[in-house]
PLY file of the C-alpha trace (Angstrom):
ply
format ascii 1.0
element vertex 408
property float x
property float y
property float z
element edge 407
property int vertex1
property int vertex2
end_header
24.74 -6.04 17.04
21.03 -7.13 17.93
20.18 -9.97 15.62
17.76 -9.33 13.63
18.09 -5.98 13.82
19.80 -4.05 10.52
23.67 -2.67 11.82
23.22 0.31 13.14
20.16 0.24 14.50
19.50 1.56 18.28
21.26 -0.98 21.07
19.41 -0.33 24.02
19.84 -2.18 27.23
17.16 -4.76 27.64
15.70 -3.90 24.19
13.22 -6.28 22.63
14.77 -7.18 18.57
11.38 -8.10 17.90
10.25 -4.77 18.88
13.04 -2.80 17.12
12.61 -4.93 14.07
8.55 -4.23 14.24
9.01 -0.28 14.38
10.95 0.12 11.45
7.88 -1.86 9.66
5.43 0.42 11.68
7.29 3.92 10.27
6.93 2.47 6.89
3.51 1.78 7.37
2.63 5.18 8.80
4.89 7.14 6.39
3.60 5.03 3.58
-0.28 5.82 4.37
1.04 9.89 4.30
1.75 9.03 0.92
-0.96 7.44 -0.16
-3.33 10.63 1.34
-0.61 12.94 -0.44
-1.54 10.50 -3.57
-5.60 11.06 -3.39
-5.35 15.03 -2.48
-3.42 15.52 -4.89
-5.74 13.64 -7.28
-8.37 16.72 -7.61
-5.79 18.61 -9.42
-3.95 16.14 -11.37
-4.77 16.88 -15.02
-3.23 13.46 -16.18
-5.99 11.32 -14.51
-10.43 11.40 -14.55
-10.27 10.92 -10.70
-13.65 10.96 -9.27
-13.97 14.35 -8.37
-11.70 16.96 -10.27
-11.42 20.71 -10.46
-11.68 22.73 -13.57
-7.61 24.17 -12.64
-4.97 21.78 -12.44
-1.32 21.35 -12.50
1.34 19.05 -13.71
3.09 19.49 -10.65
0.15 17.51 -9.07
0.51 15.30 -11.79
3.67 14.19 -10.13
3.04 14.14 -6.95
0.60 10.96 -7.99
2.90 9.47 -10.39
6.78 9.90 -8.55
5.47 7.30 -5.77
2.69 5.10 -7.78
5.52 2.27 -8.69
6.18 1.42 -4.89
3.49 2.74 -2.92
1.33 0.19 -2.70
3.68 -2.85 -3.61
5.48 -1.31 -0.53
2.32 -2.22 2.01
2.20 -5.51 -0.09
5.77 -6.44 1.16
4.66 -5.68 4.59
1.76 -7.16 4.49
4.03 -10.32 3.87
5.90 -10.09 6.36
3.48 -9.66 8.96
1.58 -12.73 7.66
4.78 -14.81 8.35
4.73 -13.65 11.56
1.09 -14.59 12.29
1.30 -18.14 10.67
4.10 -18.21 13.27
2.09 -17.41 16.29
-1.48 -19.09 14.89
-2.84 -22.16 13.02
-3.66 -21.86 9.48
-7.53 -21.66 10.52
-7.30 -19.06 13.11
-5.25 -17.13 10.30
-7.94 -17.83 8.02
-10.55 -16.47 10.67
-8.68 -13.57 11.61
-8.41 -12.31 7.78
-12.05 -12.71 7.26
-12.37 -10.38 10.60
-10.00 -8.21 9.39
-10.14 -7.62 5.83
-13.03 -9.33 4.26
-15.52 -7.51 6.65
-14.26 -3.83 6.42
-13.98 -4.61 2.45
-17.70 -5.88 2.36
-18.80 -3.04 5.00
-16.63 -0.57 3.02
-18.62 -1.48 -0.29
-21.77 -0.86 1.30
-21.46 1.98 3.47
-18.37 4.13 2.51
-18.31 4.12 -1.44
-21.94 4.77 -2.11
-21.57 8.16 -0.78
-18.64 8.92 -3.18
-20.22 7.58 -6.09
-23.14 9.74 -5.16
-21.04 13.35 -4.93
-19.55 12.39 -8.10
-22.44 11.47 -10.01
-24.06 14.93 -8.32
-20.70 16.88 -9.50
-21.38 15.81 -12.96
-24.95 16.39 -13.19
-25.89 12.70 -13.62
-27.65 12.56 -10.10
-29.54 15.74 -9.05
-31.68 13.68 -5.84
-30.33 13.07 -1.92
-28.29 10.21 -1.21
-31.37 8.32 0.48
-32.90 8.59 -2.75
-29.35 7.32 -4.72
-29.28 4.20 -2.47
-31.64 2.05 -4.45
-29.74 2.93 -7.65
-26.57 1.33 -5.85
-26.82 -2.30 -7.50
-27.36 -1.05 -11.47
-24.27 -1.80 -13.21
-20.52 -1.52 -12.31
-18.77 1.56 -11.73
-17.86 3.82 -14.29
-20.51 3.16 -15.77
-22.90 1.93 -13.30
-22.91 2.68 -9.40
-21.19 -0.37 -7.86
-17.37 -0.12 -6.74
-15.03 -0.63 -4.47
-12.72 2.78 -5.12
-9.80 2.74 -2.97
-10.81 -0.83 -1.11
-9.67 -2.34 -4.36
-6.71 -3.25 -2.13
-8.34 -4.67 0.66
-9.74 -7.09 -2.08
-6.66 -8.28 -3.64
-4.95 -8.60 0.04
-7.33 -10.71 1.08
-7.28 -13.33 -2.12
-3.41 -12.67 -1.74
-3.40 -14.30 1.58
-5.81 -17.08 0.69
-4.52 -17.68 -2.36
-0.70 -18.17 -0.63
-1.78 -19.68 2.16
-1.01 -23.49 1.33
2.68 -21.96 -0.39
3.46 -20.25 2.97
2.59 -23.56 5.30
4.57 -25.24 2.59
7.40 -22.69 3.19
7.48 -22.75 6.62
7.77 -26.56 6.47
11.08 -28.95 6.74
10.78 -29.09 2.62
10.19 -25.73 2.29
12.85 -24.36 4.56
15.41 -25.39 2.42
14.18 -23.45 -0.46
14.18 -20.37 1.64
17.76 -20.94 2.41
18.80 -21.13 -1.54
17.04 -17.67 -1.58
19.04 -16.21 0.91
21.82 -18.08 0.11
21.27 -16.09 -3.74
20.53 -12.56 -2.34
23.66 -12.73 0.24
25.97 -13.57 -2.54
27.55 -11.11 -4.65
25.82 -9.03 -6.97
22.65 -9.83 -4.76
20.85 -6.78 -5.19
20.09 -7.65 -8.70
18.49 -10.97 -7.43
16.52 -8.67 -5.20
15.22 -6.89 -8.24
15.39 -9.28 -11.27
12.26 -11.22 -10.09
9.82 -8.38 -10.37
11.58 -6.50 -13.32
10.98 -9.88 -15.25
7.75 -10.53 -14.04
6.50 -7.13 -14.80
7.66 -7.24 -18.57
6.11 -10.67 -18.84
3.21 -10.40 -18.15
1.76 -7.88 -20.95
4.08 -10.29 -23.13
2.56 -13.49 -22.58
-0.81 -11.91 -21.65
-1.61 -9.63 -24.10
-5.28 -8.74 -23.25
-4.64 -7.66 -19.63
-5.82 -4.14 -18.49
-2.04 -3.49 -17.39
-1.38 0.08 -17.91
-1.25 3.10 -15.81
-2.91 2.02 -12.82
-3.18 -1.44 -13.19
0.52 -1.30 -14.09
1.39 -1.31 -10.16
-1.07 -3.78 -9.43
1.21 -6.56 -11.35
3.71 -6.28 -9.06
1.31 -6.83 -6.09
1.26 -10.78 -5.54
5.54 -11.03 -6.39
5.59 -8.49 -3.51
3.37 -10.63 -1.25
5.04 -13.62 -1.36
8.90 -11.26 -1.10
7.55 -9.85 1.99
6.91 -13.61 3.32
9.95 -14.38 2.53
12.01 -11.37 3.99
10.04 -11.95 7.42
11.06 -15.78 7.41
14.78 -15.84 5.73
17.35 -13.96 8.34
19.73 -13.48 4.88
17.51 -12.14 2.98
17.47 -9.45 5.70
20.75 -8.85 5.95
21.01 -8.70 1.91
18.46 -5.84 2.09
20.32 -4.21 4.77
23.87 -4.70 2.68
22.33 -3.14 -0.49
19.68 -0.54 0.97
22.18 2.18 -0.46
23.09 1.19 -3.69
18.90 0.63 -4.34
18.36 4.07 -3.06
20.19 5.09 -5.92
18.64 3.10 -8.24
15.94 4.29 -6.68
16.33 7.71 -7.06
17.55 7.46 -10.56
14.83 5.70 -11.95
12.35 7.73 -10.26
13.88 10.88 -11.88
13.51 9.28 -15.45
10.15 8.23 -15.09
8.76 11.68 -13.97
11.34 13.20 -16.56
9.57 11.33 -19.39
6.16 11.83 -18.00
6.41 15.92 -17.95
5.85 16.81 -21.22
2.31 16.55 -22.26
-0.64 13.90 -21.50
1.33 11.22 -19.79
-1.51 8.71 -20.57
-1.56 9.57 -24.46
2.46 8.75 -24.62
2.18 5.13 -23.46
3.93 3.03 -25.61
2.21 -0.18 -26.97
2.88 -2.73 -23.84
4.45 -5.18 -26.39
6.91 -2.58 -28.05
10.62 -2.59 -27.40
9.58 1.07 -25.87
6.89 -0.65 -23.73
9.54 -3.17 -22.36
12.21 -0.35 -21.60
9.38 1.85 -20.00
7.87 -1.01 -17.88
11.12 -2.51 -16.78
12.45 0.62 -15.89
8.97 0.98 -13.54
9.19 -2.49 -12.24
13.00 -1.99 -11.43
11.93 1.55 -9.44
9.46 0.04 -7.63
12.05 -3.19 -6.36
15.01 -0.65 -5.42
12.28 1.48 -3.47
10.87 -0.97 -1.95
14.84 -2.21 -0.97
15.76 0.85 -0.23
12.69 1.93 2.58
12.86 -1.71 3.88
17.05 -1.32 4.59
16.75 2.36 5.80
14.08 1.87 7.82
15.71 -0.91 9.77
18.89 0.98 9.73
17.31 5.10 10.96
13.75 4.16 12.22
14.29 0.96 14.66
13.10 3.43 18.02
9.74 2.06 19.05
7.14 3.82 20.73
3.60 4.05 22.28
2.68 6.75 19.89
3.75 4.85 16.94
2.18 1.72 17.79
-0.81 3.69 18.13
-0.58 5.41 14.90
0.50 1.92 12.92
-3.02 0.50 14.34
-4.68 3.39 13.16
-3.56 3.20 9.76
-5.70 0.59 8.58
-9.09 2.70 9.53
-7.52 5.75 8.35
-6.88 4.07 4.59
-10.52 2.95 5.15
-12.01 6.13 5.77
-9.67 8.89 3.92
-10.56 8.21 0.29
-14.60 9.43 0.77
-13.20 12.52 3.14
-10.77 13.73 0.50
-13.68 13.09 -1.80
-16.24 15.06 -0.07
-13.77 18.04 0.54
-13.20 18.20 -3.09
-16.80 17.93 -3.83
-17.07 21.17 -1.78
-13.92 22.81 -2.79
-12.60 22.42 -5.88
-15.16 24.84 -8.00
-14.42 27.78 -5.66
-12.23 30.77 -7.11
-9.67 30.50 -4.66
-5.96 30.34 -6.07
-5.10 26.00 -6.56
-2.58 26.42 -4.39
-5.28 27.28 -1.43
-7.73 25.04 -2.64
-5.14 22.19 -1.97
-4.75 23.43 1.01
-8.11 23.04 2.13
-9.06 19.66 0.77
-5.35 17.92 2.35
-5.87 19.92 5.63
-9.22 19.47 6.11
-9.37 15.73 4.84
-6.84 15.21 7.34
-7.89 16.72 10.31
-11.69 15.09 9.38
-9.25 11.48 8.78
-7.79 11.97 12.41
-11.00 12.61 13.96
-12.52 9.52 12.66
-9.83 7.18 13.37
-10.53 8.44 17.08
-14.52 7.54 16.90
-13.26 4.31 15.45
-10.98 3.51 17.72
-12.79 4.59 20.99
-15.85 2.04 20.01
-15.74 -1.67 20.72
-18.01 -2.22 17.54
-16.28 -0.27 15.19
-13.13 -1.48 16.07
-14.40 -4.77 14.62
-15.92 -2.98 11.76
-12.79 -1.34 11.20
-10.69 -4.70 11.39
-9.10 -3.75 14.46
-8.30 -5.83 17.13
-9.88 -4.97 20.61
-8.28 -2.84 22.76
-5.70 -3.88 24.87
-6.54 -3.58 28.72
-3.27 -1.80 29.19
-3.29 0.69 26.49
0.29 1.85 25.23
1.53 -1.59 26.29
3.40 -4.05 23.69
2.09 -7.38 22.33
4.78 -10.31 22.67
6.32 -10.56 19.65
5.80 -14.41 19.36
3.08 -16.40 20.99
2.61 -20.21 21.26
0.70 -21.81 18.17
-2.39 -22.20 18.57
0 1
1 2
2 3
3 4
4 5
5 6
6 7
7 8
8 9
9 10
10 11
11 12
12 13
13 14
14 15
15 16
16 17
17 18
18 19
19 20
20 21
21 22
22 23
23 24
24 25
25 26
26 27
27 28
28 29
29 30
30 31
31 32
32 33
33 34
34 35
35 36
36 37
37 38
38 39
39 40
40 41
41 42
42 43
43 44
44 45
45 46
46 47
47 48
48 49
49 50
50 51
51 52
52 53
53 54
54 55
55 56
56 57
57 58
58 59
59 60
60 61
61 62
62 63
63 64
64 65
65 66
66 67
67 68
68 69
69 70
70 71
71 72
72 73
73 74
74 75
75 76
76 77
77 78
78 79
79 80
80 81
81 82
82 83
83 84
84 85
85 86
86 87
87 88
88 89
89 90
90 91
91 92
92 93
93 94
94 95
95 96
96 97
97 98
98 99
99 100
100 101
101 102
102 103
103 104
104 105
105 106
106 107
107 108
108 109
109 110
110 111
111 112
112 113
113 114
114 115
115 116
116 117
117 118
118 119
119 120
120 121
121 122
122 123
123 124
124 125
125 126
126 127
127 128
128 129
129 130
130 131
131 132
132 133
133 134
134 135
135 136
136 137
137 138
138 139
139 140
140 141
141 142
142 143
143 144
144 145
145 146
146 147
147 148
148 149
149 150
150 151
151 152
152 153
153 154
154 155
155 156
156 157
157 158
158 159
159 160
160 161
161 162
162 163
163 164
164 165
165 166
166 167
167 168
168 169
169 170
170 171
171 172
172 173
173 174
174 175
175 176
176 177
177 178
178 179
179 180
180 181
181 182
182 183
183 184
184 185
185 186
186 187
187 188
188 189
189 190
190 191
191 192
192 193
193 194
194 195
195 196
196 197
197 198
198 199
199 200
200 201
201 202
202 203
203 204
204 205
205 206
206 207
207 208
208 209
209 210
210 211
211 212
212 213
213 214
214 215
215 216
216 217
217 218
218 219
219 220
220 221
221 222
222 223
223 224
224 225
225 226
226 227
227 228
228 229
229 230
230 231
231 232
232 233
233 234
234 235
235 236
236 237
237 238
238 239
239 240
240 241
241 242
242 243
243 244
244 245
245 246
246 247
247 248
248 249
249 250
250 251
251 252
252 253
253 254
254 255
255 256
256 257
257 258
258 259
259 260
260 261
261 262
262 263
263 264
264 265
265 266
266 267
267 268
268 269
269 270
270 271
271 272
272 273
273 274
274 275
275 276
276 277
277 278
278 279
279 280
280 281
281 282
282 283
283 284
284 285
285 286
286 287
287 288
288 289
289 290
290 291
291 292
292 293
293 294
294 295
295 296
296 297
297 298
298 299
299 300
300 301
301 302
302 303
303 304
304 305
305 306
306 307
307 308
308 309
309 310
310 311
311 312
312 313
313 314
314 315
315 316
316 317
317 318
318 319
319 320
320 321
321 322
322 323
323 324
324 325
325 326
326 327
327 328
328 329
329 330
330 331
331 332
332 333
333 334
334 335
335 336
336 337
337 338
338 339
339 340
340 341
341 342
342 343
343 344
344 345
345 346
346 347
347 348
348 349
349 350
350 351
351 352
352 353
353 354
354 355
355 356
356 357
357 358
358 359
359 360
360 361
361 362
362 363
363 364
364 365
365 366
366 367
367 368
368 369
369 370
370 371
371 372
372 373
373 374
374 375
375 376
376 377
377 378
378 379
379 380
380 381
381 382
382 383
383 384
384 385
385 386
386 387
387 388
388 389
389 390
390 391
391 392
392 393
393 394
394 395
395 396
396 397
397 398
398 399
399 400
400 401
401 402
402 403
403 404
404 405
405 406
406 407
């Protein structure tokens, strides 16, 4: 067995681990970002949320399309985007990691804000009749107020936001981690995860930190969306951990299984109980008994997903490639860029008399194909490449980075 490497994965002769280990993260990362598209098409027709463009016939089945994946989704990149920051601090000083975040997601976020939402906020304010003039004339409107109610927003770069306070915020916790008093921390951890029954310490941290929070913190805008959000920093800090604790590997690649059906199971529930009816108008009060079932039951989804994708990836999906190291760079301007596509499609598309099934058909399709197209511009230019928050391209294209480097 390659250490490193979950059992089972591919043993080819003269095979890199890093490089097996770094695929299975780069299929999650692609297959994740399918999601999250699948997520905002879907959107449009979703009758259970006031997205920013939305068509006069929808369908619960779109409904949960957005909800079956919103407990994981995004704590899912979180977790990666751990574990790639462990690698980094491993390879860079603390200031070059601090550089090479502002590069890479402070400036898309900031160029994002400025170039990329206005637009959206512009077709929706035109789709609702607030805004009847061009979008030259809706620039100088940008700056009054805060989206909803005023023009100013970050949409779907929310994320970007929160990743890059996340790895701030973490940073002196990491180098602390990393360190000979921190190490031995990280051992207990594994130490607790490899022992038996160490699936539920896999998932007990963010089941109790999820219930918790609306507890202690009554006031906090946790629900529906901001319910996944929670779960974001716990995630951060588990993917740091799960790139720098070898046990705490091979816990998630003993129990991968057993979360999948968790997984599955809770997943089922959740969707069950959100058919009938306006799923928003059933939320129980967050400090109910109900509230407590429902939210620990959403926090416990998203931790045996998030288990369950990590351990099958590294057990199915450990076959790296050209074209997938191509397509996991790509991922980051294709988030960027999809959100105001899907957006403009369903501007276009949504009030035509065209059967739903058709006009979701057209705005996925088309926002894709438009998605792809972009994230070729992008990538082909050495200035949006560092617009984009991608690195420049390497002189031998195709060709793998070492998986460590010497600190700088």
């Amino acid at each position: 067995m390659i250490r490193g490497v979950a059992p089972g994965a591919p043993d080819r002769p003269g095979a890199d681990p890093a490089s097996l280990a770094r695929a299975s993260s780069q299929w999650l990362r692609v297959g994740g970002m399918l999601v999250v598209f699948a997520i905002h098409a879907a959107e449009p027709f979703n009758p259970w949320d006031a997205w920013h463009i939305v068509g006069p016939e929808r369908s619960k089945w779109f409904g949960e399309v957005v909800f079956l994946p919103a407990p994981w989704i995004m704590p899912l990149f979180m977790v990666l985007a751990g574990e790639a920051a462990w690698h980094a601090l491993e390879r860079r000083s603390w200031r070059a990691y601090v550089r090479e975040r502002v590069m890479r997601i402070a400036l898309p976020l900031v160029a994002g804000i400025l170039v990329l939402v206005p637009p959206q906020v512009w077709l929706e304010r035109r789709f609702r009749g607030e805004f009847h003039g061009s979008l030259l004339a809706f620039y100088p409107h940008l700056f009054d107020g805060i989206y909803p109610r005023g023009n100013l927003s970050w949409h779907h770069l929310w994320f970007l936001a929160f990743l890059f306070v996340f790895a701030i915020v973490t940073l002196p916790l990491f180098e602390w981690l990393r360190g000979p008093r921190g190490r031995p921390l990280l051992s207990r951890i594994g130490a607790l995860c490899a022992a038996p029954g160490g699936l539920i310490w896999l998932l007990l941290p963010a089941i109790a930190f999820r219930v918790a929070i609306p507890l202690l913190l009554p006031w906090a805008p946790l629900a529906y969306d901001w319910s996944n959000r929670v779960l974001l920093l716990p995630a951060f800090v588990a993917g740091f951990v799960f790139g720098g604790e070898p046990r705490v590997r091979r816990a998630v690649d003993d129990h991968w299984r057993a979360a999948l059906v968790c997984a599955l199971v809770s997943s089922a529930a959740l969707c069950s109980w959100a058919w009938p009816g306006n799923v928003l108008a059933r939320l129980p009060p967050m400090r109910s008994w109900r509230g407590v079932v429902l939210w620990g039951a959403y926090a416990c989804g998203a931790a045996a997903w998030i288990v369950a994708l990590l351990g099958g990836a590294r057990r199915h999906l450990a076959r790296p490639s050209d074209a997938l190291s191509r397509a996991s760079e790509l991922v980051y301007p294709f988030y960027v860029l999809h959100h105001g596509v899907i957006v403009a499609f369903a501007f276009t598309f949504v009030t035509s008399r065209a059967p739903l099934a058709a006009q979701f058909a057209v705005v996925a399709g088309g926002s894709l194909l438009a998605t792809v197209a972009l994230c070729a511009v992008v990538a082909a230019s050495g200035t949006l490449r560092a617009l984009f928050g991608l690195r420049p391209e390497r002189r031998l294209p195709g060709a793998y980075e070492p998986a460590w480097r010497p600190r700088r």
